[in-house]
C-alpha positions in Angstrom: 11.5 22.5 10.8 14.2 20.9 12.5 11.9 19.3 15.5 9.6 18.4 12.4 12.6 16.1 10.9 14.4 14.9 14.4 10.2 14.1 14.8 10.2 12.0 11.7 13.5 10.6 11.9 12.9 8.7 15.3 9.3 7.6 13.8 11.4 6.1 10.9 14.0 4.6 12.9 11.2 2.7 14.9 9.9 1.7 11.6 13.0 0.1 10.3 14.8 -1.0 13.7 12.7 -4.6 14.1 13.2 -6.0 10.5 17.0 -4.8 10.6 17.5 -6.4 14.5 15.5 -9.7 12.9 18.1 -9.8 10.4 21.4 -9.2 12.3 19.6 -12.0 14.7 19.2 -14.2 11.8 23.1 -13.5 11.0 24.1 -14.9 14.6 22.5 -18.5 13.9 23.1 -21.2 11.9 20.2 -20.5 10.2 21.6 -17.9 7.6 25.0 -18.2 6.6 25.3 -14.3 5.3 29.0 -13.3 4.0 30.3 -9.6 6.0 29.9 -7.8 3.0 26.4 -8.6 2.8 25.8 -7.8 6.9 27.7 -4.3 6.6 25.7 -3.8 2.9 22.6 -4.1 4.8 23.6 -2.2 7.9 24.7 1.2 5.9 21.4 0.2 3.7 18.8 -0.1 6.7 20.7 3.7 7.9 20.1 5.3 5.0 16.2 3.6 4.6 15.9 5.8 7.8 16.9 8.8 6.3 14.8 8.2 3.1 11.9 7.4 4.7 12.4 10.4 6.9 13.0 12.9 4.4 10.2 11.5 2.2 7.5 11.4 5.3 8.3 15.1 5.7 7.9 15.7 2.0 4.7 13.7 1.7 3.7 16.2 4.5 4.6 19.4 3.2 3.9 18.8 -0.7 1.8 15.6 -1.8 -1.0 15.6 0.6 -1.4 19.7 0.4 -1.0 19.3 -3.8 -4.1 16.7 -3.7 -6.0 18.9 -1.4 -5.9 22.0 -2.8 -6.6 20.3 -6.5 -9.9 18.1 -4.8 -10.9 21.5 -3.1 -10.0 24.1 -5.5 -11.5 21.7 -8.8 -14.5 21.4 -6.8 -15.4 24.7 -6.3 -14.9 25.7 -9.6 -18.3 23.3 -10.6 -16.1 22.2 -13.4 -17.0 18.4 -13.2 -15.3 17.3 -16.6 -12.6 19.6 -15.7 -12.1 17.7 -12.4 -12.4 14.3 -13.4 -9.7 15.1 -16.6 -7.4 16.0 -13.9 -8.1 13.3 -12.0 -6.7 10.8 -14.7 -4.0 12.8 -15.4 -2.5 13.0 -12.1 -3.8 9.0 -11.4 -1.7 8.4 -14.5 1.7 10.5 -13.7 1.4 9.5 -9.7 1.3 5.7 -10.4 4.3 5.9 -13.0 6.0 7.8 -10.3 5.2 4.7 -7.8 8.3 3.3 -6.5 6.9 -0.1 -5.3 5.2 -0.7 -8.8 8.5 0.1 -10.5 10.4 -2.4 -8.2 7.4 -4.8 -9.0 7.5 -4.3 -12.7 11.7 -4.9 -12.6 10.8 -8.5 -11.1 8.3 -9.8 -13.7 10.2 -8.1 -16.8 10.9 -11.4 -18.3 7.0 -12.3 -18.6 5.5 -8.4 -18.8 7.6 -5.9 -20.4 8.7 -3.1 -17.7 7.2 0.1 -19.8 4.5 -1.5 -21.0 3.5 -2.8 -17.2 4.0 0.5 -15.9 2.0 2.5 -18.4 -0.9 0.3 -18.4 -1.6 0.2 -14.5 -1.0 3.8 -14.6 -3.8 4.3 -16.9 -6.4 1.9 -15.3 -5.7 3.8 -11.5 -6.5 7.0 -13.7 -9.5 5.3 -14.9 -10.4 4.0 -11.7 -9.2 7.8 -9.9 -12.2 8.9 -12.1 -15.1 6.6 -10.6 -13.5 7.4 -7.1 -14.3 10.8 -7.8 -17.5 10.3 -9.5 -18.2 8.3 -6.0 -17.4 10.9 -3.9 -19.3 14.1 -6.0 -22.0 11.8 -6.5 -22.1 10.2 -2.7 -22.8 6.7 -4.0 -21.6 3.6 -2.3 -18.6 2.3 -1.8 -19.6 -1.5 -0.8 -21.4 -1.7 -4.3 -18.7 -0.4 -6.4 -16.3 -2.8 -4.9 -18.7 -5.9 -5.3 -19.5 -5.3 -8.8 -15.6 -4.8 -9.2 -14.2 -7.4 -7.4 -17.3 -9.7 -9.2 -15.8 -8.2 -12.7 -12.1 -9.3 -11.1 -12.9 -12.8 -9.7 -15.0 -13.1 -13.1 -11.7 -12.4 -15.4 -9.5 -14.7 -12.9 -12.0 -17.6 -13.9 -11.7 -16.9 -17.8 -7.7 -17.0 -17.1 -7.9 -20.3 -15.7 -9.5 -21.5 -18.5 -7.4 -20.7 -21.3 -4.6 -21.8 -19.6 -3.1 -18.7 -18.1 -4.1 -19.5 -14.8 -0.2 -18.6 -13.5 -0.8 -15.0 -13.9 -3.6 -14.0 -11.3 -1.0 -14.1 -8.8 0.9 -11.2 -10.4 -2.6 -9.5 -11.8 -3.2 -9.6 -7.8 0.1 -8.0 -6.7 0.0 -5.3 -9.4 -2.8 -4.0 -7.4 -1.4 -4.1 -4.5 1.8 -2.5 -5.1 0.3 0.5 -6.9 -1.0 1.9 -3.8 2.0 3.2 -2.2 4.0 6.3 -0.5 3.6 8.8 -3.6 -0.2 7.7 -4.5 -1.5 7.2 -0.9 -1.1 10.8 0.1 -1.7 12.5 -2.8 -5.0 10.3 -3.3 -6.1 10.5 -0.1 -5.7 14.0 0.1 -7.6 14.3 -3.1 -10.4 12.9 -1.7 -10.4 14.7 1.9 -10.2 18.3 -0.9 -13.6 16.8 -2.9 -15.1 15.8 0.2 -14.6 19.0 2.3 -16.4 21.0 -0.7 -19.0 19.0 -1.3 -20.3 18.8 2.7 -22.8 16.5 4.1 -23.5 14.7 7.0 -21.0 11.9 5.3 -18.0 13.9 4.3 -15.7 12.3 6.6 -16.9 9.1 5.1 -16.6 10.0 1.4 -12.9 11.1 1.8 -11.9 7.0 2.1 -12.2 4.5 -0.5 -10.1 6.2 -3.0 -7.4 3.9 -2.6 -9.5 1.2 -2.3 -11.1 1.4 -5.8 -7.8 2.3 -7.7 -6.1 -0.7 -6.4 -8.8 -2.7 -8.5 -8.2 -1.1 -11.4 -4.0 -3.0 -12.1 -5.8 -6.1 -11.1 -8.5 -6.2 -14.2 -6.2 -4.3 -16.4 -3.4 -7.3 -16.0 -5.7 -9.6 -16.4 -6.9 -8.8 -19.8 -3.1 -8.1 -20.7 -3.1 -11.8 -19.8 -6.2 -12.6 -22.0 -5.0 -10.7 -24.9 -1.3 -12.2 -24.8 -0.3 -15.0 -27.2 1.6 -18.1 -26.4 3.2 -19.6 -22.9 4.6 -17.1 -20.6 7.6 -18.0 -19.1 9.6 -16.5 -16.0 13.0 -16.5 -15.2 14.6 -15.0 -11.7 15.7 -11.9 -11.4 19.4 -10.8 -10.3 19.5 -10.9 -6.6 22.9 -11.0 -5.8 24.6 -8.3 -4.1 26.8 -6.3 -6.5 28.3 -3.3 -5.5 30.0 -2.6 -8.5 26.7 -1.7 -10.4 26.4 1.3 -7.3 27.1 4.4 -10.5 24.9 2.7 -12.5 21.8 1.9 -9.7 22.1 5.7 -8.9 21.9 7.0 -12.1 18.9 4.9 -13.8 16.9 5.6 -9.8 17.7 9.6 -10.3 16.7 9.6 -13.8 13.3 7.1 -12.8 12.6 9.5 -9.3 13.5 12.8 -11.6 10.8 12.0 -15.0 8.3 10.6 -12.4 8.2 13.5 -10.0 9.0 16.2 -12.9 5.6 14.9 -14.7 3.5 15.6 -11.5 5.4 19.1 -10.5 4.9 20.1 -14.3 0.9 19.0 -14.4 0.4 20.8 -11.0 1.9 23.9 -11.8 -0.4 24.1 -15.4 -3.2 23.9 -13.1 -1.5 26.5 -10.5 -1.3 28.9 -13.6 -4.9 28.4 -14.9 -7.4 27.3 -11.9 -5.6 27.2 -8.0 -3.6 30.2 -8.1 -2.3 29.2 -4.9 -0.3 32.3 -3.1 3.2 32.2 -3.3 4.2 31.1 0.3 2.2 28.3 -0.4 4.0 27.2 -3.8 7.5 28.2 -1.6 6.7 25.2 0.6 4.9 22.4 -1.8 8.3 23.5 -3.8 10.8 22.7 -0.9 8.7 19.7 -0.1 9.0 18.2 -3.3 12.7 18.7 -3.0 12.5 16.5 0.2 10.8 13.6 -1.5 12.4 13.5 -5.0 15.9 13.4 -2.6 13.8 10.9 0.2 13.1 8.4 -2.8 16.5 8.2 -4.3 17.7 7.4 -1.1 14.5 4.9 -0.1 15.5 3.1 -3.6 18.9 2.8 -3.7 18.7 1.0 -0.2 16.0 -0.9 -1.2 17.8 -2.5 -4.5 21.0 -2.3 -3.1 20.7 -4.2 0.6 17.4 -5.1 1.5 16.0 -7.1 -2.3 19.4 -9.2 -2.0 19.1 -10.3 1.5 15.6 -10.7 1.6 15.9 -13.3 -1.2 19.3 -15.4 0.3 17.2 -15.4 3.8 14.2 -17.2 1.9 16.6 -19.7 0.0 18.4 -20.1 3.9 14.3 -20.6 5.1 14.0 -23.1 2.9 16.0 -25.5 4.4 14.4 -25.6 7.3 11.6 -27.0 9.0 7.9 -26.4 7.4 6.8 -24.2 10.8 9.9 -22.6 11.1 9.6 -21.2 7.4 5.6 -20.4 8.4 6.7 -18.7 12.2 9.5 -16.5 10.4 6.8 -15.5 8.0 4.3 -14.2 10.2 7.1 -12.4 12.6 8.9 -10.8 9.4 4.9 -9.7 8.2 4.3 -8.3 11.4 7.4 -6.2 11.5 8.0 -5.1 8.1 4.2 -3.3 7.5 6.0 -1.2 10.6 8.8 0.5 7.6 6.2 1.2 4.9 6.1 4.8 4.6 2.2 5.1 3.4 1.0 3.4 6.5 2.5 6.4 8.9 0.5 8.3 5.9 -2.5 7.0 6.3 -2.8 6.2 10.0 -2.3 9.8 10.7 -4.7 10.7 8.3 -7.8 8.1 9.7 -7.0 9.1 13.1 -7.9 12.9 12.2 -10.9 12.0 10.3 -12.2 10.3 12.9 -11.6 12.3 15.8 -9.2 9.4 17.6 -12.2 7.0 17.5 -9.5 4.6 15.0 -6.3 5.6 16.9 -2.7 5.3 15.2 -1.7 2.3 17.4 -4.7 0.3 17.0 -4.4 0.7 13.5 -0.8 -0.2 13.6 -1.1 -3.2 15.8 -4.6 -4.4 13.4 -2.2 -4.1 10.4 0.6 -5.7 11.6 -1.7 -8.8 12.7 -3.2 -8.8 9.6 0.0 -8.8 7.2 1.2 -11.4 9.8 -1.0 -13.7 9.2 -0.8 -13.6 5.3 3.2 -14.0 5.2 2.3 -16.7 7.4 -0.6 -18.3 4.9 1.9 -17.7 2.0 4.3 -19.8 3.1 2.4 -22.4 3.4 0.9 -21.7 0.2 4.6 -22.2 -1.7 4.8 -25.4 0.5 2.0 -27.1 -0.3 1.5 -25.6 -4.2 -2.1 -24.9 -4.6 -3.8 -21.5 -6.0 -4.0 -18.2 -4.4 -7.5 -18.6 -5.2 -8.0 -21.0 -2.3 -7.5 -18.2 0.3 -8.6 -14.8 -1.8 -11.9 -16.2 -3.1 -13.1 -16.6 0.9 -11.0 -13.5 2.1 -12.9 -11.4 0.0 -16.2 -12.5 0.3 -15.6 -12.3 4.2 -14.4 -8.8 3.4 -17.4 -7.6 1.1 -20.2 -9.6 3.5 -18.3 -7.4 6.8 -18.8 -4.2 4.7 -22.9 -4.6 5.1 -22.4 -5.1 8.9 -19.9 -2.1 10.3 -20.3 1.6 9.5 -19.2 2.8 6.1 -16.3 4.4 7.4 -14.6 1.7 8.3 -15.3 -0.3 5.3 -13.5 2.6 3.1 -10.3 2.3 5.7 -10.4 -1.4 5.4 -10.0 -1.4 2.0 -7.9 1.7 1.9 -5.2 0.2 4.4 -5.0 -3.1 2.3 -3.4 -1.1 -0.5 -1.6 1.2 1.8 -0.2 -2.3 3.6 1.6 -3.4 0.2 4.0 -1.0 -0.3 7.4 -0.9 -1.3 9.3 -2.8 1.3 6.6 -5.3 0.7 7.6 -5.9 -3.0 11.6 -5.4 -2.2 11.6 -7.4 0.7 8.9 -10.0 1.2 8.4 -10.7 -2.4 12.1 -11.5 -2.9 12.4 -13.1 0.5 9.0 -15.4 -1.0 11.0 -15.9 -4.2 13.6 -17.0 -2.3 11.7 -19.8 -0.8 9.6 -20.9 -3.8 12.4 -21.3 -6.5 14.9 -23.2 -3.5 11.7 -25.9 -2.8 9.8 -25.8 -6.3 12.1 -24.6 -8.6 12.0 -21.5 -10.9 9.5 -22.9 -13.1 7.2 -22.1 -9.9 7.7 -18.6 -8.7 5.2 -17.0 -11.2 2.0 -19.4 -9.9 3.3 -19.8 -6.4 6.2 -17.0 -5.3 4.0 -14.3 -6.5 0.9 -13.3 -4.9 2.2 -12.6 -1.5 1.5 -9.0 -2.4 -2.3 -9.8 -2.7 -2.6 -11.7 0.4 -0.7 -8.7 2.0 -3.2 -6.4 0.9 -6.1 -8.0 1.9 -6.0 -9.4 5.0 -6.3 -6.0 6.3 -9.8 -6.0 4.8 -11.0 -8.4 7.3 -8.9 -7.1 10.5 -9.5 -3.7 10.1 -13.0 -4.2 9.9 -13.4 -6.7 12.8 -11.8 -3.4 14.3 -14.4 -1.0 13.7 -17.3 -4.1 14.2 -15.7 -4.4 17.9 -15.1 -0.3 18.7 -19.0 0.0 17.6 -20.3 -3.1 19.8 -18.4 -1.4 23.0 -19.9 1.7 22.1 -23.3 0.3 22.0 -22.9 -1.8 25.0 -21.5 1.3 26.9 -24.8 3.0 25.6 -26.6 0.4 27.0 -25.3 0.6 30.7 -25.2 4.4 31.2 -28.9 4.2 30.4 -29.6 1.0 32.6 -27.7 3.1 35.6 -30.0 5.8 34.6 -33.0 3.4 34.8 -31.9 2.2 38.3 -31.0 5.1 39.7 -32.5 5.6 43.4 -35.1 8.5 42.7 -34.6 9.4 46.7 -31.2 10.6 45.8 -32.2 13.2 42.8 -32.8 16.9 44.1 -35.9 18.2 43.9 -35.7 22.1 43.4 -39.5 22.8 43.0 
């Protein structure tokens, strides 16, 4: 146990050292002009991120990836199709309310979207969504299909937004399905899949077990969308409270216990109805999803408080400091913050232990690492200029996703699914409590408030689909080597010198 958490604890600390050293750089210059409190606020803060992330990384390991697995495996064999895909809204619904990143998402945009009602409603579309997944995976149907005919339906809606006016909110619709896919739904729903998957067999399995993700992150995008359609009148956003008040500290730590405590509770209860009446898991098992649990319920509290405490306030005063700069300097620090923060999102360690085990080390950690931190890069960098020249996300998701869908009929399956599996993974809550505000931060100093709904938000989206592309240009090159490496041991083959083979007869 202990070399498990010393284990996790310098993964985490490698995660969170570059965005903190950028930071404390930043603080050195004349660029930032950061007060001491808000430097030793976001010192103590980026410490205890480590030990959240830690303690929630080793819960993730010990509780939600074996709960989905054991509820994809053990539904599955039970042939009780109706009974599995019930269970699979259910938990879709009680793991996105438990979401962190959508809760810190949902805190943002309260003055245009109420927070409950936000929360509740992508929470039932990812259930919704959770369903097809499943249905995908029982059934073996395609994933490139479903996610043309559901990004069609999405780009479809977007259009009938712009023209009745509401054009401001695709940006959000966009983030909302990003930020749902995060450390509490990645490995329970990847798990989930893996449990269906390994049942059902095939020559595909491996394949089947992605896309999850990839579908569910959809479903917050539609689902805000027609909120937007059915909502009367103009919407109208105001900024959030950024500034760094410690006073609030009881307060923050009571209403993130009370949040982490009905979120998790909700799952734990579900999961131990269907302990008592289908898994009947032994009790050594339980022992250790239990203890587990205990690690991430205490991992997120700590994850939170540092998030809304150090890193949402200083991520917004560096964008306002940005903004007084120089138009590359704002677009440079973009792509360099991008780069470094996807390192600190806990569902990425997740998930890039996950694809390198399905695939045998064909997609290795660090490839996937270094193809994720290129691609979220690049979109910080893209954003910014977005803010600073004031045109519509549109302009760059309408091409990035028909690249996306026209590269999933070239490369295998397989790494379609973890293309579009990573871009949700990519968004997660550092994302939306660190980029978003440091975006906000930019948009409302140059544009003004009245701008941050069209232009601040959305930075989310482009987030989580730049991966899309990247990750699949991955798996397009690793399958061209292999060919041409094919293609040379059987030309060396062709030109050996017959005078030189051993004839035995």
């Amino acid at each position: 146990m202990f070399k498990g958490i010393l284990g996790k604890f310098k993964e985490s600390a490698i995660s969170v050292a570059p965005v903190a050293i950028i930071v404390f750089i930043l603080a050195l210059t004349p660029i930032t002009d950061f007060s001491a409190a808000e430097i030793i606020t976001f010192a103590i803060c980026a410490v205890f991120m480590i030990i959240g992330i830690t303690l929630f990384n080793l819960g993730a390991d010990m509780a939600m990836t074996p709960m989905g697995e054991q509820i994809g495996s053990g539904l599955t064999k039970s042939r009780k199709v109706m009974v599995l895909l019930t269970v699979a809204f259910v938990m879709g619904l009680l793991i996105t309310m438990a979401e962190p990143d959508l809760s810190v998402l949902a805190n943002q945009v309260q003055a245009v979207i109420n927070e409950t009602i936000l929360i509740v409603l992508v929470g039932i579309s990812v259930g919704l969504f959770l369903v097809i997944a499943v249905i995908k995976v029982v059934f073996k149907k395609d994933l490139a299909s479903l996610l043309f005919f559901s990004y069609l339906l999405t780009f479809a809606l977007a259009a009938l937004l712009i023209e009745r006016g509401k054009g401001d909110m695709i940006a959000l619709a966009f983030d909302s399905g990003g930020v749902t896919t995060g450390p509490i739904t990645v490995p329970f729903i990847m798990a989930l899949g893996v449990g269906v998957a390994t049942v059902i067999g095939g020559k595909h399995a491996n394949e089947n077990s992605f896309g999850l993700i990839a579908l569910c992150s959809v479903g917050p995008m539609i689902a805000v969308m027609f909120l937007a359609l059915g909502s009367e009148g103009t919407l109208v956003y105001s900024l959030s409270d950024y500034s760094l008040n410690l006073a609030n500290f009881g307060h923050i730590l009571l209403k993130t216990f009370l949040d982490v405590l009905k979120a998790l509770g909700l799952i734990v209860v579900f999961f131990f109805i269907l302990q008592f009446t289908i898994l009947k898991l032994p009790k050594t098992r339980l022992i250790n999803i239990g203890i587990g649990v205990g690690f991430t319920f205490v991992g997120l509290i700590i994850f939170l408080m540092a998030v809304e405490i150090g890193f949402m306030p200083i991520g917004f005063k560096l964008g306002q400091e940005l903004a007084q700069l120089d138009t590359w300097v704002i677009v440079v620090s973009g792509v360099v913050l991008g780069a470094v923060v996807v390192l600190a999102e806990p569902a990425v360690h997740v998930l890039n232990k996950q694809v390198q085990d399905i695939t045998e080390g064909t997609v290795t950690k660090k490839s996937m690492l270094i193809a994720l931190s290129l691609g979220v890069g690049i979109s910080i960098g893209l954003s910014m200029l977005r803010i600073i020249f004031k045109f519509s996300i549109l302009y760059y998701l309408i091409p990035g996703y028909i690249i996306s869908l026209v590269l999933s009929f070239f490369v295998p399956k397989m790494y379609t699914a973890i293309a579009f599996d990573s871009g949700g993974v990519a968004s997660g809550p550092l994302t939306s409590s660190f980029i978003l505000p440091l975006a906000i931060g930019v948009c409302s100093t140059l544009n003004g408030e009245e701008s941050v709904l069209s232009l601040g938000f959305g930075i989310v989206a482009m987030v989580a689909m730049t991966p899309l592309i990247t990750i699949q240009i991955l798996g397009f090159r690793a399958i061209m080597a292999k060919t041409v490496r094919a293609k040379l041991t059987m030309r060396r083959i062709l030109e050996a010198d017959d005078e030189q083979i051993i004839d035995f007869m």
